[in-house]
PANUPA-510391 format. One record per residue: residue number from 0; residue in three letters; y negated, x negated, z negated of N, C-alpha, C in turn. Coordinates in pm, whole numbers, plus 50000, padded with zeros to 5 digits. Each point is the difference from the previous one (the first is absolute). Layout:
N
NODE     i    aa     n.v     n.u     n.w    ca.v    ca.u    ca.w     c.v     c.u     c.w
NODE   NUM   ALA       Y       X       Z       Y       X       Z       Y       X       Z
...
//
This chain:
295
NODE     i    aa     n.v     n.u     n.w    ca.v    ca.u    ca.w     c.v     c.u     c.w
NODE     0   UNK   16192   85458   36438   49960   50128   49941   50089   50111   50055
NODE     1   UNK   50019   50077   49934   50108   50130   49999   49926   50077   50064
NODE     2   UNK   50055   50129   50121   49955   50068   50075   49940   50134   49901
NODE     3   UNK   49851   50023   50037   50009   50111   49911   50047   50123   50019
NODE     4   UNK   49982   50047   49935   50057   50167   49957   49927   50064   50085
NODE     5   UNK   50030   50119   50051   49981   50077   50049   49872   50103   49910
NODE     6   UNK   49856   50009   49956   49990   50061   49939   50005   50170   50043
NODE     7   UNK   50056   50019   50135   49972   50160   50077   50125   50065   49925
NODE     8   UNK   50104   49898   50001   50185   50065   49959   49974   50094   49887
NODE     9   UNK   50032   50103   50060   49950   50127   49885   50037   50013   49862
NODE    10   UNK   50130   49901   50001   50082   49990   49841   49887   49908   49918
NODE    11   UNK   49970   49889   50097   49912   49920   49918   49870   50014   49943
NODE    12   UNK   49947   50121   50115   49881   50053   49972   49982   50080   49866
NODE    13   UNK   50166   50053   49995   50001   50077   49877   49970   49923   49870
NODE    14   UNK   50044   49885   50044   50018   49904   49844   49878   49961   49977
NODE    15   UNK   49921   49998   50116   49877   49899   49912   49883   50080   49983
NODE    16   UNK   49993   50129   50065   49916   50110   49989   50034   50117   49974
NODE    17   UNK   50130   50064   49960   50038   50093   49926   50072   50042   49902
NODE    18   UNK   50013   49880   49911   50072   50024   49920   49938   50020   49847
NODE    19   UNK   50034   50040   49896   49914   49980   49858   49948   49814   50011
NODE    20   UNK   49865   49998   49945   49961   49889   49993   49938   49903   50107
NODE    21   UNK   49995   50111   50142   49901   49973   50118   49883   50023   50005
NODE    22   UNK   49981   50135   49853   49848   50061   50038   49935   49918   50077
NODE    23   UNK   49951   49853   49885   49842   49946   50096   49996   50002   50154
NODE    24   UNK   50089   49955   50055   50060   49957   50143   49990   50130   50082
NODE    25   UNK   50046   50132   49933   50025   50133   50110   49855   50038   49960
NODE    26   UNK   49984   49967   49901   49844   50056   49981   49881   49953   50120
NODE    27   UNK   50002   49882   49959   49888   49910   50069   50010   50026   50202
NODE    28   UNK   50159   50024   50025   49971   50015   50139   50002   50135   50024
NODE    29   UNK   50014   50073   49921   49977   50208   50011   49842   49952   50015
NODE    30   UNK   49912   49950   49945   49837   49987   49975   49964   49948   50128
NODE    31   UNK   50117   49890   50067   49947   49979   50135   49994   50113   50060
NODE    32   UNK   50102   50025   50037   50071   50135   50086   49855   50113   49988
NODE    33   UNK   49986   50064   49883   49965   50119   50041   49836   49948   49975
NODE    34   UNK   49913   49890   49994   49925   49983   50024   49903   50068   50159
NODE    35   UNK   50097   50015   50045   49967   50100   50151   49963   50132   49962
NODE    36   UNK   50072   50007   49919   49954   50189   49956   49950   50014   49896
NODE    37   UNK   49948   49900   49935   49906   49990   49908   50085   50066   49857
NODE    38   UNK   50109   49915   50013   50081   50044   49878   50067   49816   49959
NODE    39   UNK   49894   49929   50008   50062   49849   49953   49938   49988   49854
NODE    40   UNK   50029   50101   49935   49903   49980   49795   50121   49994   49961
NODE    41   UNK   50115   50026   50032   50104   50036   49878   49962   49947   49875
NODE    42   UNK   50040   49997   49857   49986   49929   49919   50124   49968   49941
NODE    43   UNK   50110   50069   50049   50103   50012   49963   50149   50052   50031
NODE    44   UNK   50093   49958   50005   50117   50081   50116   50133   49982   49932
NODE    45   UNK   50056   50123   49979   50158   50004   49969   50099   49969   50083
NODE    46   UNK   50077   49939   49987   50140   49982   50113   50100   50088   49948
NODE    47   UNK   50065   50107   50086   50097   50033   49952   50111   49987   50117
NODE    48   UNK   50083   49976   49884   50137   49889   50003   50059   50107   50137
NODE    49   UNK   50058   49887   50095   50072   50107   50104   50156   49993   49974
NODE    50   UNK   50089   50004   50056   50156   50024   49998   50020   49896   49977
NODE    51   UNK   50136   49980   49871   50057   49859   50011   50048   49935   50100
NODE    52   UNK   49948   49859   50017   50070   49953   50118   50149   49931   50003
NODE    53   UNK   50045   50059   50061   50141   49969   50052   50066   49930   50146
NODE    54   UNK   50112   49955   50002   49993   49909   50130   50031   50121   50063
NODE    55   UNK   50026   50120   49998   50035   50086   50089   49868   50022   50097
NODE    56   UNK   49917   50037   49854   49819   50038   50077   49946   49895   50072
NODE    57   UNK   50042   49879   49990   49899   49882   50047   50102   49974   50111
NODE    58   UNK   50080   50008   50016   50085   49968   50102   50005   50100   50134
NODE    59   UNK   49967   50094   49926   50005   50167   50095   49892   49952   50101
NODE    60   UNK   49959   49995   50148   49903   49984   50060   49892   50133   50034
NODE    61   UNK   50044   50089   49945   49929   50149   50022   49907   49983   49868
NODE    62   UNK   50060   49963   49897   49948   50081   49854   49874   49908   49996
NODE    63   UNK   49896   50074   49930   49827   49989   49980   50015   49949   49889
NODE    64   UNK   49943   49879   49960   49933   49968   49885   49870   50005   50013
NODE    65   UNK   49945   50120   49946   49860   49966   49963   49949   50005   49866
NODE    66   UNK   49854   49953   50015   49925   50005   49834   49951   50110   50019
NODE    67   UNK   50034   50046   49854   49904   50154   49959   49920   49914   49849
NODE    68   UNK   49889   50091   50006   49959   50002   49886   49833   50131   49993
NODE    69   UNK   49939   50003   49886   49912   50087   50001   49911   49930   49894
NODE    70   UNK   49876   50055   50018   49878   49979   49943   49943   50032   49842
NODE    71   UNK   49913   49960   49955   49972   50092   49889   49963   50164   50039
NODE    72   UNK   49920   49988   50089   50000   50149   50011   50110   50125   50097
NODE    73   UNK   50125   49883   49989   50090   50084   50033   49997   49996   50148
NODE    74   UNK   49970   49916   50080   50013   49995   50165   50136   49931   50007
NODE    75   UNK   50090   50054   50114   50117   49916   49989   49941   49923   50097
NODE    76   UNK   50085   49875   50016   50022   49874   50156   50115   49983   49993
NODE    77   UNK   50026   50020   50150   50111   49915   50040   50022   49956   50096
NODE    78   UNK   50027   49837   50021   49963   49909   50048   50186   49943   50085
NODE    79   UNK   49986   50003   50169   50131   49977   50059   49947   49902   50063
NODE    80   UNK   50117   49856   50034   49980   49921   50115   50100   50030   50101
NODE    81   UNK   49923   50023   50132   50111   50016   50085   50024   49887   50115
NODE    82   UNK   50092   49949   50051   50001   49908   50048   50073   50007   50162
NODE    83   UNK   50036   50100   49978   50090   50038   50175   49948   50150   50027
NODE    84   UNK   49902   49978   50127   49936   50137   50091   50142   50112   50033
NODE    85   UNK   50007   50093   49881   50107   50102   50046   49897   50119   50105
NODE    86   UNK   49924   49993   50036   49967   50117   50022   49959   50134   49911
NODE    87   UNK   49969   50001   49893   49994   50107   49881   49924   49973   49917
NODE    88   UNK   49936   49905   50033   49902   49932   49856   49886   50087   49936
NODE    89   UNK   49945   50127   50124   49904   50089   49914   50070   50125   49933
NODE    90   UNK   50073   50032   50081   50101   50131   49921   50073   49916   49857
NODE    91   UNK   50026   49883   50052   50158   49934   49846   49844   50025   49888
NODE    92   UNK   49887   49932   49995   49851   49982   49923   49979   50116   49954
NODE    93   UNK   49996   50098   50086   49982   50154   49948   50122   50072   49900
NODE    94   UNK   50144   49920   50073   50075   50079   49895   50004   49926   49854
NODE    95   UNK   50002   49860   49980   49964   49946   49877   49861   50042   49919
NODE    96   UNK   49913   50046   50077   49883   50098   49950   50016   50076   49915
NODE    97   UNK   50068   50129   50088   50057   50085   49935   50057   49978   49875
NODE    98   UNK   50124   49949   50054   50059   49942   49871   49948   50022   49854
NODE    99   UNK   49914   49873   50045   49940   49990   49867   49889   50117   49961
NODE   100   UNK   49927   50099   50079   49897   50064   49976   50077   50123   49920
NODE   101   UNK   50109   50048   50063   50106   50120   49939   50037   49964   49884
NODE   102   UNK   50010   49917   49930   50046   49908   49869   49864   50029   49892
NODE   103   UNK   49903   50011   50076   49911   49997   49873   49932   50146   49958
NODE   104   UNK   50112   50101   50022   49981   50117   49922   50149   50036   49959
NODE   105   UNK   49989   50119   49871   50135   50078   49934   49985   50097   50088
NODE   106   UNK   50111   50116   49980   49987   50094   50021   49956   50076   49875
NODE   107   UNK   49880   50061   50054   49916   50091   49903   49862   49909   50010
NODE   108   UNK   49969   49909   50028   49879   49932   50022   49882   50070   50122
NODE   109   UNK   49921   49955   49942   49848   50049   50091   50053   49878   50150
NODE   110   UNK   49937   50033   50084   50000   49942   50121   49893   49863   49992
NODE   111   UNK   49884   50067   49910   49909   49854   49965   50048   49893   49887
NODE   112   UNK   50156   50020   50039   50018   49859   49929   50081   49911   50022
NODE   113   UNK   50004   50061   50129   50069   49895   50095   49924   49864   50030
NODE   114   UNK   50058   49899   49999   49923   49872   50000   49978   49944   50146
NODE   115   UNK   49853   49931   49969   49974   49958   50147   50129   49905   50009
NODE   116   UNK   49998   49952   50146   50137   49899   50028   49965   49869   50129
NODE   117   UNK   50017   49911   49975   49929   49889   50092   50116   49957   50041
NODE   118   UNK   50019   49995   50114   50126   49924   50102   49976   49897   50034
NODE   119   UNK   50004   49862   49964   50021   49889   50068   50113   49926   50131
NODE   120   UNK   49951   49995   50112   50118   49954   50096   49979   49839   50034
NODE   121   UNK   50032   49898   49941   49967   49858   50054   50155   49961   50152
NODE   122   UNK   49948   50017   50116   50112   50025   50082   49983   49840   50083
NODE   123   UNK   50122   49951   50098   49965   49867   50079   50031   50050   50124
NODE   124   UNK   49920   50127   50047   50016   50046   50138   49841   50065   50026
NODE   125   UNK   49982   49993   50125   49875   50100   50047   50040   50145   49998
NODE   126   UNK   49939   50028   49896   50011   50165   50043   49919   50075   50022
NODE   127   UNK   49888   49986   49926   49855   50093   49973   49942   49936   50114
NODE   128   UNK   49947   50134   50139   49925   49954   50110   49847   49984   49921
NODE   129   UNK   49946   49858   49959   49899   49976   49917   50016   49836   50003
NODE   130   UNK   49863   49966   50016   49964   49863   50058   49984   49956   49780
NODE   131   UNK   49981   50052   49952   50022   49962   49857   50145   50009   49976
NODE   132   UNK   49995   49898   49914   50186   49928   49959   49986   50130   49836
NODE   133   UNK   49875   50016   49959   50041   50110   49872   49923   50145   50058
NODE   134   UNK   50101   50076   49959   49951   50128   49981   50081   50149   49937
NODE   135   UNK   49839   50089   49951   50059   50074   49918   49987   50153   50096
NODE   136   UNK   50070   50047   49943   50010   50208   50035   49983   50090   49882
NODE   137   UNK   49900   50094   50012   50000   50093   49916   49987   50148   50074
NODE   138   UNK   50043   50117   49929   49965   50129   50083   49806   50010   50043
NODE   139   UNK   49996   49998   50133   49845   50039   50000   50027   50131   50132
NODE   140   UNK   49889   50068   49982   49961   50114   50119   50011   49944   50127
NODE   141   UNK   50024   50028   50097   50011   49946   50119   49886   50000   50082
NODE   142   UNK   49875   50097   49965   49882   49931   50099   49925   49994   49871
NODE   143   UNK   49962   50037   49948   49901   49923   49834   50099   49930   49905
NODE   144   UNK   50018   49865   50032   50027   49899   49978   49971   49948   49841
NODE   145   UNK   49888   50093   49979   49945   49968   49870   50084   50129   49897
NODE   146   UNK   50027   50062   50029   50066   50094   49941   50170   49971   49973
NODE   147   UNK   50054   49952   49829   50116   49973   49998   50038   50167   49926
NODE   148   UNK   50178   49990   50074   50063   50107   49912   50069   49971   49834
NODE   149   UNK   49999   49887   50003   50044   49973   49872   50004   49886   49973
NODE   150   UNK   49954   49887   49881   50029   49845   50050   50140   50005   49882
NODE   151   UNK   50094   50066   49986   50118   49991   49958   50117   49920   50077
NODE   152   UNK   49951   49947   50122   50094   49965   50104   49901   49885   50067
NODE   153   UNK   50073   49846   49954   49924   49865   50031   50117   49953   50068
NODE   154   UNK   49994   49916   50117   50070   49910   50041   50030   49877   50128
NODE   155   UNK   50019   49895   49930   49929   49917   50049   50143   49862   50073
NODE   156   UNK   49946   49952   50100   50077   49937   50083   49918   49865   50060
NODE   157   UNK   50102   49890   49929   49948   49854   50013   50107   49968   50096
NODE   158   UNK   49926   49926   50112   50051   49958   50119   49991   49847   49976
NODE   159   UNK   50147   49948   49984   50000   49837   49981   49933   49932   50153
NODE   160   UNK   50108   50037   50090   49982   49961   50098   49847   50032   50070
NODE   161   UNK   49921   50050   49999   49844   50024   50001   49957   49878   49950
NODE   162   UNK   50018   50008   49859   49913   49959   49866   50023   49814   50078
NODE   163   UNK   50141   49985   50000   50031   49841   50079   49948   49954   50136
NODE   164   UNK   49934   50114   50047   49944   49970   50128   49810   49961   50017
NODE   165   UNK   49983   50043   49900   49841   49979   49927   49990   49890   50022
NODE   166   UNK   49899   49970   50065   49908   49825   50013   49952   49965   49853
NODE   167   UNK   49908   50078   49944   49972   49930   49893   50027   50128   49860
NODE   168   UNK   50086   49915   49896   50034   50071   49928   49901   49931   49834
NODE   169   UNK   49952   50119   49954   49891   49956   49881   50087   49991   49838
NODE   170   UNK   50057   49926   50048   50103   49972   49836   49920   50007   49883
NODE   171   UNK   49853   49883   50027   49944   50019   49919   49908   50109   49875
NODE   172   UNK   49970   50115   50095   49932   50080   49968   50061   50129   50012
NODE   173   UNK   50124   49999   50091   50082   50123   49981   50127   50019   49903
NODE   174   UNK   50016   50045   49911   50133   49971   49945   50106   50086   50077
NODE   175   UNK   49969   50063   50098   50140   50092   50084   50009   49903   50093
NODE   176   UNK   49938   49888   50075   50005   49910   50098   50075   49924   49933
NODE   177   UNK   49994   49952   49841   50110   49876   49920   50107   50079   49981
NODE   178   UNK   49994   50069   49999   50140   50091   49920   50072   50010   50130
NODE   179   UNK   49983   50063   50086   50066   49953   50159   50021   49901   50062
NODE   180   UNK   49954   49855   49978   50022   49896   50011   50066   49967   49941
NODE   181   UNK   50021   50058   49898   50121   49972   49867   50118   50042   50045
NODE   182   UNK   49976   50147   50077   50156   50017   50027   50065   49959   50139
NODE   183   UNK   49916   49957   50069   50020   49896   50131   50080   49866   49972
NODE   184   UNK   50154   50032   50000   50058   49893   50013   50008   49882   50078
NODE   185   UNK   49913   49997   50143   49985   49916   50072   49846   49964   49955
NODE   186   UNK   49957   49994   49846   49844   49944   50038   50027   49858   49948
NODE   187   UNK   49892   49940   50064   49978   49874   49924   50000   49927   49870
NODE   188   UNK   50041   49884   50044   50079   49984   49830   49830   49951   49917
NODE   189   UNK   49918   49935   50036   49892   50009   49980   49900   50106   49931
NODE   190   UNK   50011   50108   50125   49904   50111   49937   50071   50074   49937
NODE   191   UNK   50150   50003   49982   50064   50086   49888   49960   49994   49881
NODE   192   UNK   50016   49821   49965   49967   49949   49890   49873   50035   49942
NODE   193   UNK   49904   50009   50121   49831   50029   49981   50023   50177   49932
NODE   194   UNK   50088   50056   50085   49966   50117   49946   50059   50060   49840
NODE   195   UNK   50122   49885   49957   50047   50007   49899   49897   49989   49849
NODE   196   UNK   49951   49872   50069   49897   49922   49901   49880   50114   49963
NODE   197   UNK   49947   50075   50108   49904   50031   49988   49982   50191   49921
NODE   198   UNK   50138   50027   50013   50022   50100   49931   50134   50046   49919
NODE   199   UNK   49946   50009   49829   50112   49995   49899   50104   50087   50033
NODE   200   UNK   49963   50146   50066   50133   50128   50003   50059   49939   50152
NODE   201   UNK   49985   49884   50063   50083   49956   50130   50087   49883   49884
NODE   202   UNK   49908   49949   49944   50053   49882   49940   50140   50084   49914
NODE   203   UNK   49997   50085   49956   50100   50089   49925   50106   50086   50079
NODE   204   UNK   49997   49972   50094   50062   50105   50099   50105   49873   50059
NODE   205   UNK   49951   49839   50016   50046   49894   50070   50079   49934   49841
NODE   206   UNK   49961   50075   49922   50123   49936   49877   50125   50070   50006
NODE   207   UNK   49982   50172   50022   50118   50063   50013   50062   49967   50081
NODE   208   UNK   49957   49960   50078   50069   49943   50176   50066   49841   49981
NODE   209   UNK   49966   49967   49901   50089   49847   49984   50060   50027   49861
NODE   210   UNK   49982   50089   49940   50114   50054   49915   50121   50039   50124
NODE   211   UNK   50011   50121   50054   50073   50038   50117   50085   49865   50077
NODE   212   UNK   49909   49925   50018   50089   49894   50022   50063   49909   49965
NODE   213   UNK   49977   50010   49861   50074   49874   49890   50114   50048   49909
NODE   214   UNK   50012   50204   50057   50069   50083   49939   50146   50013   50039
NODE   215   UNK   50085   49922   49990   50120   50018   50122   50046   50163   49998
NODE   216   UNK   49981   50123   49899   50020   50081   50081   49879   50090   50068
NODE   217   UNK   49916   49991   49920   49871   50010   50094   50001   49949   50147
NODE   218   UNK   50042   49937   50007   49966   49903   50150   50078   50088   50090
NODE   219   UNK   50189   49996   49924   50083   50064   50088   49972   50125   50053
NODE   220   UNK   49940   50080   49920   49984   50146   50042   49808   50000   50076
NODE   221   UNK   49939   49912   50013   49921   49981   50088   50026   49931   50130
NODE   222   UNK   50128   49928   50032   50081   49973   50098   50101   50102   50106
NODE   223   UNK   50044   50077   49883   50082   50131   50079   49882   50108   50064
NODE   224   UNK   49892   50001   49926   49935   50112   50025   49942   49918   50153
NODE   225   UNK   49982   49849   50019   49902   49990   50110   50143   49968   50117
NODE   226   UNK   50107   50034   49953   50129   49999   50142   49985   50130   50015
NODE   227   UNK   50025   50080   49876   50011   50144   50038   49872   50044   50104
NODE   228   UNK   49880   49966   49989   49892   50047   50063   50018   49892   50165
NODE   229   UNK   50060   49902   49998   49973   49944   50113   50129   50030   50086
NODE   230   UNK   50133   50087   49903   50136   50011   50103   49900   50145   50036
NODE   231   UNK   49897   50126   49957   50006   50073   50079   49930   50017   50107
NODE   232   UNK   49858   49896   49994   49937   49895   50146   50128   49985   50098
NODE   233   UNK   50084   49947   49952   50057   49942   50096   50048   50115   50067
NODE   234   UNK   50084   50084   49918   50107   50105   50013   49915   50077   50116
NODE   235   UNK   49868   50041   50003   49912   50078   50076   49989   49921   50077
NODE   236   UNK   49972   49883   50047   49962   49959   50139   50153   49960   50063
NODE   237   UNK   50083   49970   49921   50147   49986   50095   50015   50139   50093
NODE   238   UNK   49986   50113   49880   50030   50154   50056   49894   50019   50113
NODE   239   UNK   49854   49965   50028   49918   50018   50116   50027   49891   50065
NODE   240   UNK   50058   49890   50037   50027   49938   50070   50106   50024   50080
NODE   241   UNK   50147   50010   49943   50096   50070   50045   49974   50094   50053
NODE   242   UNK   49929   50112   49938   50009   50128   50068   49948   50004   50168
NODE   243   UNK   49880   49947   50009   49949   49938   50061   50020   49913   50158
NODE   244   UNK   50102   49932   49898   50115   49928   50146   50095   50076   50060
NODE   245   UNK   50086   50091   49903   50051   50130   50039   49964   50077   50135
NODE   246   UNK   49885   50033   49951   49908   50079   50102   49974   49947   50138
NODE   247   UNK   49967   49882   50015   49966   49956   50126   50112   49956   50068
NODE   248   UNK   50107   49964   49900   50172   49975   50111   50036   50153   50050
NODE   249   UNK   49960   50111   49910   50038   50129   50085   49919   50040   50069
NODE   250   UNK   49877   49950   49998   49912   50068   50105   49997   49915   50137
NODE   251   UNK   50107   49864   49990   50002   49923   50119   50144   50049   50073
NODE   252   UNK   50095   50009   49902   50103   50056   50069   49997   50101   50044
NODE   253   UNK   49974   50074   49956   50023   50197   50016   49855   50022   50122
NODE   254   UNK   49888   49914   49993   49910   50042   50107   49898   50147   49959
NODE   255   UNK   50059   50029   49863   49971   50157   50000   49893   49988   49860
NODE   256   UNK   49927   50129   49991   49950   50040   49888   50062   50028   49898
NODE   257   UNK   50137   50043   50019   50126   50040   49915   50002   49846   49901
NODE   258   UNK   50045   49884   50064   50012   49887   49970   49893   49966   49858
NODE   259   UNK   49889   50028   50073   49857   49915   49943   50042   50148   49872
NODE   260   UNK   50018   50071   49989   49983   50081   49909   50109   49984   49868
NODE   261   UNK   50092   49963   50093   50121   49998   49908   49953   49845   49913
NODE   262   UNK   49939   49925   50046   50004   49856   49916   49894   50057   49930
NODE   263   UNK   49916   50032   49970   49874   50100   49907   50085   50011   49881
NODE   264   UNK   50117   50129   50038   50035   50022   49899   50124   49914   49952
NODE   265   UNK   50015   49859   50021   50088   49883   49945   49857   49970   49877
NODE   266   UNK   49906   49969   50094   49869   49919   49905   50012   50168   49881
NODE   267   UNK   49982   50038   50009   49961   50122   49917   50152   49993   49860
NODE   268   UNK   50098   49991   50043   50138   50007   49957   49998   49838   49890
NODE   269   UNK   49979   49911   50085   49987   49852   49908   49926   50047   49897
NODE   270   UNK   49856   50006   50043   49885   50004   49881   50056   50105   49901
NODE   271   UNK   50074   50122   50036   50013   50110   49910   50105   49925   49885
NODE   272   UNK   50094   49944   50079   50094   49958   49904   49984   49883   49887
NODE   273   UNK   49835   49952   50053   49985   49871   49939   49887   50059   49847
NODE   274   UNK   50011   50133   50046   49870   50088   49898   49872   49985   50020
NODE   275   UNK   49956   49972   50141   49843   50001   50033   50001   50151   50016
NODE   276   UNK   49864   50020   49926   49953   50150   50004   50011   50049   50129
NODE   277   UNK   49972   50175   50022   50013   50067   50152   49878   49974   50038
NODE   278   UNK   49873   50023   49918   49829   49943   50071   50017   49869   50037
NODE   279   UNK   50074   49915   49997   49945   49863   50048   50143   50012   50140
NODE   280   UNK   50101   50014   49978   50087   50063   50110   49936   50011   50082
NODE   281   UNK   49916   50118   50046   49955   50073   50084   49904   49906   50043
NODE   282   UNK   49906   49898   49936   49887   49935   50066   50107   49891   50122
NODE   283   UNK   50090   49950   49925   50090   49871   50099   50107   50092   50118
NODE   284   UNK   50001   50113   49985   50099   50084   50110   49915   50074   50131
NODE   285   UNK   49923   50128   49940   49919   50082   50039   50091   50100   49984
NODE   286   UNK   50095   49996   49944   50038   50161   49928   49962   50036   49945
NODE   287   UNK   50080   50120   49975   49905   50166   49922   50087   49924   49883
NODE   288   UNK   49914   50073   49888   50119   50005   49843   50110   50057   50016
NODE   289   UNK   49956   50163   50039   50145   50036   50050   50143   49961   50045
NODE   290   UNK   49978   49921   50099   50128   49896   50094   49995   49905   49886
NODE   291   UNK   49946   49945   49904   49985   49890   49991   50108   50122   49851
NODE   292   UNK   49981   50060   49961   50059   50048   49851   50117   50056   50062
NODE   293   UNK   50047   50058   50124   50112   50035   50002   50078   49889   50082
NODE   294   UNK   49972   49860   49976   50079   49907   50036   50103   49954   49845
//
């Protein structure tokens, strides 16, 4: 048997859940998803089409593919997998927010017609200090809790690595527990199958995915996209490793604080050049942004 696919690889994610002709599939797991906020009724969901893909975009290790789409009553979603902890994951969430929330007025429009906007983050890092692998954010008051400023602003963050750490997961009765098991490339070849069988929009989501692979250029550009994403893993831990070793040969030779400081800013200099953001910089150095932007 052939190794499977990756279903997290964001190109692929695109194919089998965002493209024209995914509805049932983006539908059915949006119904998981916002079942938390008591928004799992959809009856219905538009995809709209994102940028053509090109080997430039899929190859690029920076550039976002995500799914957008919106509701009948005009709510946008948009839905990112992220797969490498940059450090930025609630600000990058907020600015794709935006994004999309500024989009849904003209100029000359009333302000009430701006559309609510739901952020989906499915990430394979701990980020959210929260013993739950899902969770959502909306504006609320800070001591009446019950008091929201607007529910125009939803967004929500699925923790793989959580969700894989769960003792017992209810496939049966949860469809966000199958749909995450679905995209768990290390699950069992067994309960995959169980979870395939047991629900049609997985069963439809695992056809696009062996389309993808029976596609020779489908395949190829789901191949570049998972080097491109794994040369910039690499690219980031060579740059904190190096930097790293740097540091402690000058802080053994030199004896000095000078030393230990100067290898900081080697680690700071690698990562910059390798394009890791300045917020995640600063967590592996203990520099300011400052030093870290006028390097």
């Amino acid at each position: 048997m052939s190794e499977r696919l990756n279903p997290l690889n964001d190109y692929l994610f695109l194919k089998y859940m965002g493209e024209k002709g995914d509805e049932e599939q983006l539908l059915a797991f949006l119904n998981a998803v916002l079942q938390r906020t008591g928004k799992g009724n959809l009856q219905s969901i538009e995809i709209i089409e994102s940028t053509t893909m090109t080997a430039e975009i899929i190859g690029d290790k920076k550039s976002i593919l995500d799914i957008r789409a919106k509701t009948t009553d005009n709510t946008k979603i948009d839905i990112e997998v992220q797969l490498n902890n940059l450090g930025n994951m609630d600000k990058r969430s907020l600015f794709y927010w935006c994004r999309e929330f500024v989009k849904g007025i003209k100029s000359g429009q009333d302000y009430l017609e701006l559309p609510m906007v739901i952020a989906i983050n499915i990430v394979n890092f701990e980020f959210i200090k929260a013993d739950d692998f899902h969770t959502s954010f909306h504006l609320w008051e800070d001591i009446d809790r019950k008091c929201m400023l607007t529910d125009a602003l939803e967004i929500h963050f699925i923790d793989m690595i959580k969700f894989k750490r769960l003792a017992e997961k209810d496939i049966k009765h949860n469809p966000l527990h199958r749909w995450l098991t679905f995209f768990d490339k290390d699950t069992n070849t067994n309960i995959l199958e169980e979870v395939i069988q047991m629900d049609t929009a997985i069963q439809k989501a695992q056809d696009r995915i062996a389309f993808v692979s029976n596609d020779e250029e489908s395949l190829r550009a789901y191949e570049m996209r998972e080097m491109a994403l794994s040369d910039f893993t690499s690219g980031m831990n060579f740059a904190r490793r190096e930097g790293i070793a740097i540091g402690e040969q000058k802080g053994k030779v030199e004896g000095k604080i000078e030393g230990k400081i100067e290898g900081k800013m080697e680690v700071a200099r690698s990562m910059k050049k390798d394009g890791m953001p300045v917020s995640q910089i600063v967590i592996y150095t203990n520099l300011s942004s400052d030093e870290i932007e006028q390097l």
